[in-house]
C-alpha positions in Angstrom: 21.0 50.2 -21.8 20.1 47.6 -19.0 17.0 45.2 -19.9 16.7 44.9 -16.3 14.2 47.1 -14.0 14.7 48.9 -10.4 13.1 46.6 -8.9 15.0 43.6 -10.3 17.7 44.1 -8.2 15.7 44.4 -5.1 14.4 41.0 -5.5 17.5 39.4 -6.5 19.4 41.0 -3.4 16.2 40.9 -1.2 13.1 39.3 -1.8 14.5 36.2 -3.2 16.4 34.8 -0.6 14.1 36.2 2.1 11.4 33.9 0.0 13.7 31.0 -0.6 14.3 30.8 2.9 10.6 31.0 4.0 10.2 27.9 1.5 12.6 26.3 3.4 11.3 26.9 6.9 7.9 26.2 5.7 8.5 22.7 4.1 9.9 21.5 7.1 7.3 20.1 8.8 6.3 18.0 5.6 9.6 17.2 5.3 9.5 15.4 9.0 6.0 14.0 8.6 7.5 12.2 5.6 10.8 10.9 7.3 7.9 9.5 10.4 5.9 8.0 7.5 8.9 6.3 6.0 8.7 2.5 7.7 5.2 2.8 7.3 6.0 3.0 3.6 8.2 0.4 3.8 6.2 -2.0 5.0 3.3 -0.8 2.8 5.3 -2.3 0.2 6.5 -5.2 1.1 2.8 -6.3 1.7 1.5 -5.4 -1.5 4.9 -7.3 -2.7 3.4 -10.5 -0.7 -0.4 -9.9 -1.5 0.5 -12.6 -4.7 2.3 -15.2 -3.0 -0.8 -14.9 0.2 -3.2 -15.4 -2.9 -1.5 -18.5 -4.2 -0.8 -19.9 -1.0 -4.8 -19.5 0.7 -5.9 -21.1 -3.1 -3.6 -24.2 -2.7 -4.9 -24.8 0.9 -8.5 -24.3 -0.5 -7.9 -26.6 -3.3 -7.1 -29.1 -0.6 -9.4 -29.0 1.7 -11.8 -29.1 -1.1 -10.0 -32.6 -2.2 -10.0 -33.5 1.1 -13.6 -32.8 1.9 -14.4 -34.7 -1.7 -12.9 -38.1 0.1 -14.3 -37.4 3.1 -17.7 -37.0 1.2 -17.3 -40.1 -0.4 -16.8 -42.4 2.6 -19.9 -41.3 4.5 -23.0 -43.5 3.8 -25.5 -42.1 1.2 -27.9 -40.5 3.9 -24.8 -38.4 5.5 -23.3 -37.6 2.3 -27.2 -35.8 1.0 -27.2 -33.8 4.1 -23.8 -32.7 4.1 -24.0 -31.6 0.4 -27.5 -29.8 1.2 -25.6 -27.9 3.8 -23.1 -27.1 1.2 -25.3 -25.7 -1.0 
């Protein structure tokens, strides 16, 4: 005796493939939002690949400036160099 019931067959031979099918037709618009996203992904990650070296970079050209300013600072008569470290402040 057969473990299997009536309908069994019907939705192997039917329902199933009519469903699979459907699946299909119904992903497909996902599918192509996904293939129009794609570059955008790309370069999605390729920034967040340079957001560390832009970090280091914009540090190093802050940690000059400040040196630079420190000189600058420095060679100003005492009267300039008070106001310009107020305004820093």
């Amino acid at each position: 005796m057969s473990d299997r019931l009536p309908g069994d067959k019907i939705y192997d031979d039917l329902l199933h493939p009519s469903f699979e099918a459907a699946g299909i037709i119904a992903s497909l618009p996902i599918r192509a939002l996904r293939v129009k996203l794609a570059p955008y992904e790309k370069w999605i990650v390729s920034a967040e690949k340079n957001i560390p070296l832009i970090a280091e970079s914009v540090s190093e050209n802050i940690a000059k400036i400040s040196l630079h300013l420190k000189h600058i600072l420095l060679s100003l008569p005492f009267k300039e160099f008070l106001i310009a470290w107020i305004m820093m402040n």
